[in-house]
N, C-alpha and C positions, 0 to 999 in steps of 0.2 A: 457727416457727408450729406448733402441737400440731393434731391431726384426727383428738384423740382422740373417742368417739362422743356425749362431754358435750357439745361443740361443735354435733353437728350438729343443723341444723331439720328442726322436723317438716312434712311434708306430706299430701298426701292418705290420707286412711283410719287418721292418726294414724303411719305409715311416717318413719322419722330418713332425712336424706339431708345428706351433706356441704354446709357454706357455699361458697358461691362462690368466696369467695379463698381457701379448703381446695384446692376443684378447680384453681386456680391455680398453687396452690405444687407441687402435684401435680402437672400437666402441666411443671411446671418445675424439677422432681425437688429439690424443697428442703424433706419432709417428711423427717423418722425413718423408718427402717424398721418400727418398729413401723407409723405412720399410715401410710406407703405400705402395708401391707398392708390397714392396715381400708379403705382408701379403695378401694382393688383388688376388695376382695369384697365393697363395697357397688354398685360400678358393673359387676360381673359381674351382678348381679341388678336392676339399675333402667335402665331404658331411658331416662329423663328424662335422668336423670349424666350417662350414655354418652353421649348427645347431646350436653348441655353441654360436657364434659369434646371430644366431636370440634369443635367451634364453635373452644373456647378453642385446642387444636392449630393449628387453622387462624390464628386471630390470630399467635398467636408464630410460625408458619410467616412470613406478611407481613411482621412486625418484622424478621425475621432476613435478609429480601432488603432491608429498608432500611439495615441494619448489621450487620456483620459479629462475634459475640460469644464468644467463648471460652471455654471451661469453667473455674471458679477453680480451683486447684490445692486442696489438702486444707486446707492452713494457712489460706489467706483466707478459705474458708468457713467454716472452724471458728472465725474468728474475726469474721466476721460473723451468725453464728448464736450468740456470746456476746453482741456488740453488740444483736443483736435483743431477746436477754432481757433484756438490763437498761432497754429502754425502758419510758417508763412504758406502764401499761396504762390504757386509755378505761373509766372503770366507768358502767354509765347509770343515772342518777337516777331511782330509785322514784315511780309516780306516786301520789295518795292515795287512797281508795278509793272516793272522792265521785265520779271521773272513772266515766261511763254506758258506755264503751265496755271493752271488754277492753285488757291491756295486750300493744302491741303486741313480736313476737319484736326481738332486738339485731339480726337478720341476717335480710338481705332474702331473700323466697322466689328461688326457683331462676326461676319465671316469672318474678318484677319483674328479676331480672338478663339474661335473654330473648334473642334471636337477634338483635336490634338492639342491644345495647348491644355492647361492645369489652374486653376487660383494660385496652385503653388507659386507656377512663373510667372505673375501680373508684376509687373512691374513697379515699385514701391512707390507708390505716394507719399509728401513728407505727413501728412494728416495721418497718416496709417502707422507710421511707424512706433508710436505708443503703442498702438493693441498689439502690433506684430510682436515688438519684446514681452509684452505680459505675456504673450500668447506661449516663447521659447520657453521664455525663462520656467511659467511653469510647468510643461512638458520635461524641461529635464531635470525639473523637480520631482513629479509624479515617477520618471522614469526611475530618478535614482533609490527612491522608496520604495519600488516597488522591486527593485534587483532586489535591496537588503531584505524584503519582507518573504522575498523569495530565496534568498541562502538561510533567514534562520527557520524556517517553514520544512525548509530540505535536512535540512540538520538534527529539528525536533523530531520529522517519522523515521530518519535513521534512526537515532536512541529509542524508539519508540520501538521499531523494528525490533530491535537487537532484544530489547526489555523482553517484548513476546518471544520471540522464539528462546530464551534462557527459560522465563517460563512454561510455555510449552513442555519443553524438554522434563524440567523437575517435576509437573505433571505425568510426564509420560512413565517419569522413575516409581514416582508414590502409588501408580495403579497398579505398575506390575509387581511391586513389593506387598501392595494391600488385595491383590489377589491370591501370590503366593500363600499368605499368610492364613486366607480364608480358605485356600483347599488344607493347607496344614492342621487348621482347628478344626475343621471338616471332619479329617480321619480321624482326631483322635479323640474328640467329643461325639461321634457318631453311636448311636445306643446300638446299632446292628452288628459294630465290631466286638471281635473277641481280643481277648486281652490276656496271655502266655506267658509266665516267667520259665526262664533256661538257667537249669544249675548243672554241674557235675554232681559227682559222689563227694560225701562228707568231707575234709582235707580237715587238719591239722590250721592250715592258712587260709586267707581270705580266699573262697572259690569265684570262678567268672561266673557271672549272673548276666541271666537275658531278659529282656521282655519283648514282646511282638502284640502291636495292638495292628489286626487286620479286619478289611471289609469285605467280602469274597463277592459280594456286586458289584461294588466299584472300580474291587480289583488296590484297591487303598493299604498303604503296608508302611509300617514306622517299625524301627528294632532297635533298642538301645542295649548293650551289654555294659560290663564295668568290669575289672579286676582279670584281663584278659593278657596272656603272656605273652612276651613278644615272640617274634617268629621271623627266623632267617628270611634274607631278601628275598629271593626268588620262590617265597610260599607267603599263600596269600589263606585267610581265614573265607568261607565260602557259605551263606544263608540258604536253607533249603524250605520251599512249601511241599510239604507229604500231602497230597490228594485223600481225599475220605474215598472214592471211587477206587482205589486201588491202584492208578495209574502211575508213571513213574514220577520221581519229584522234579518241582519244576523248579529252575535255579531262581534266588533273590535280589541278588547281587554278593560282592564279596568287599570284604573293607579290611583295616589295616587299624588297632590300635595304636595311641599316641604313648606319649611318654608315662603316662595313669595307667596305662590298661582299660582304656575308656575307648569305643567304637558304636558307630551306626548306621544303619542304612534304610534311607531316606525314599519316600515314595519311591519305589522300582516301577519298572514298566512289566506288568503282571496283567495276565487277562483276568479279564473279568468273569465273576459266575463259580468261579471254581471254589468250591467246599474245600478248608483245609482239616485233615486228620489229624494231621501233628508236623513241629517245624524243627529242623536242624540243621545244625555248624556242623562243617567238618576243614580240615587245613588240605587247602589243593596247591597245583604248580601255580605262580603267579599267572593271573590273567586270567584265575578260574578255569573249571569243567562242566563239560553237559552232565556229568553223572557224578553223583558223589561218591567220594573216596573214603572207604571205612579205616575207621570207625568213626560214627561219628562224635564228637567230644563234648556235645552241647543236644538237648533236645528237650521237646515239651509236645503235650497237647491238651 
């Protein structure tokens, strides 16, 4: 498209001012350097242009956040700006001189193209219509690539999501298992605990056997017995700490041998600080007692 000064309309006071889609191809740097220059040192002096000319900026600003467009390389341009020339040209038919009014310019004033209209609605030139289809076609090129680039983007940080929080979780499992484990080794590698086996009197047969490895600082308590007989439902076996202080005994918890005669009781909730004298079983009602019930059948110190 030429924006040689033949082209342009006249305006107020008889003053030439670039066509509108002059100012277009301008702002969209697709004149000759020849017309990029006249169009430059017409809108240096006309403040109308400049206006138009910052309008039009601001549109292709808008366009360019709808889609994303790329500069053609030297060759495509050069070979759509042959394309352009060899379209035909619109010539307008002479009116006769019988018509009363003046005849009107080929090209709309700079006001009828106006701050409400858009480059969107200029009205197609056949010269234009090459760049206008590259222009679509890649638009709903870039659009369609960029949906797809956006469902598998969305799809990756789901699975990704998911990955973490399973991990997370098996993290969460291994800390509380590798703490258990460390208060466990804790009580029973401690050099400050004491360490008690529980027997009865001599028998004929295998007797129950106990041991009690406790920390009276920490309050820290493991009891394993073995060869322990079983015991009607509603009576339950009962662990006792004997205070070295003389005080009453403080209960351990109570447990229930398996099919062995195998039972233990596993860190109890014991205060801390308390000296033990000596520890004993005795068989209470299920559910355990605040006191124990003689005799007791297990003991040590």
């Amino acid at each position: 498209m030429s924006a040689n000064p033949n082209s342009f309309i006249n305006g107020p006071g008889g003053s030439s001012h670039p066509t509108p889609e002059d100012i277009v191809l301008y702002a969209m740097q697709l004149v000759s350097n020849q017309d990029s220059t006249a169009i430059a040192g017409h809108l240096a002096n006309c403040a109308e242009c400049h206006s138009e000319l910052a309008r039009i900026n601001g549109d292709l600003a808008l366009f360019a956040s709808i889609v994303d467009l790329h500069a053609p390389s030297d060759l495509s341009r050069q070979r759509l700006m042959q394309q352009i020339a060899r379209e035909k040209k619109i010539v307008p038919i002479a009116k006769t001189k019988v018509q009363a009014e003046p005849e009107a310019d080929s090209h709309p004033p700079i006001a009828a193209f106006g701050r409400s209209a858009s480059i969107l609605s200029i009205e197609d030139r056949p010269q234009r219509h090459v760049g206008r289809t590259i222009l679509a076609v890649a638009g709903w090129a870039v659009a369609a690539a960029l949906a797809i680039a956006i469902t598998f983007q969305y799809k990756d940080r789901e699975a990704l999501r998911n990955t973490l929080a399973a991990q997370n979780g098996a993290v969460q499992r291994l800390n509380t298992d590798a703490a258990s484990a460390h208060q466990l080794m804790d009580a029973l590698t401690d050099p400050k605990a004491v360490r008690v086996s529980l027997s009865t009197k001599p028998q004929p047969k295998a007797q129950p056997t106990g041991g009690v490895t406790y920390n009276p600082e920490k309050g820290k308590l493991i009891f394993l017995a073995s060869n322990l007989d079983p015991l009607q439902t509603y009576k339950t076996y009962e662990l006792w700490v004997i205070p070295a202080d003389g005080t009453a005994p403080i209960p351990a918890g109570t447990f229930h041998p398996d099919d062995q005669g195998n039972a233990s009781v596993i860190m109890p909730d014991l205060p801390k600080g308390i000296a033990a004298k000596a520890f004993g079983v005795t068989i209470e009602a299920d559910g355990g007692s605040l006191t124990p019930t003689a005799p007791i059948i297990m003991s040590g110190s």
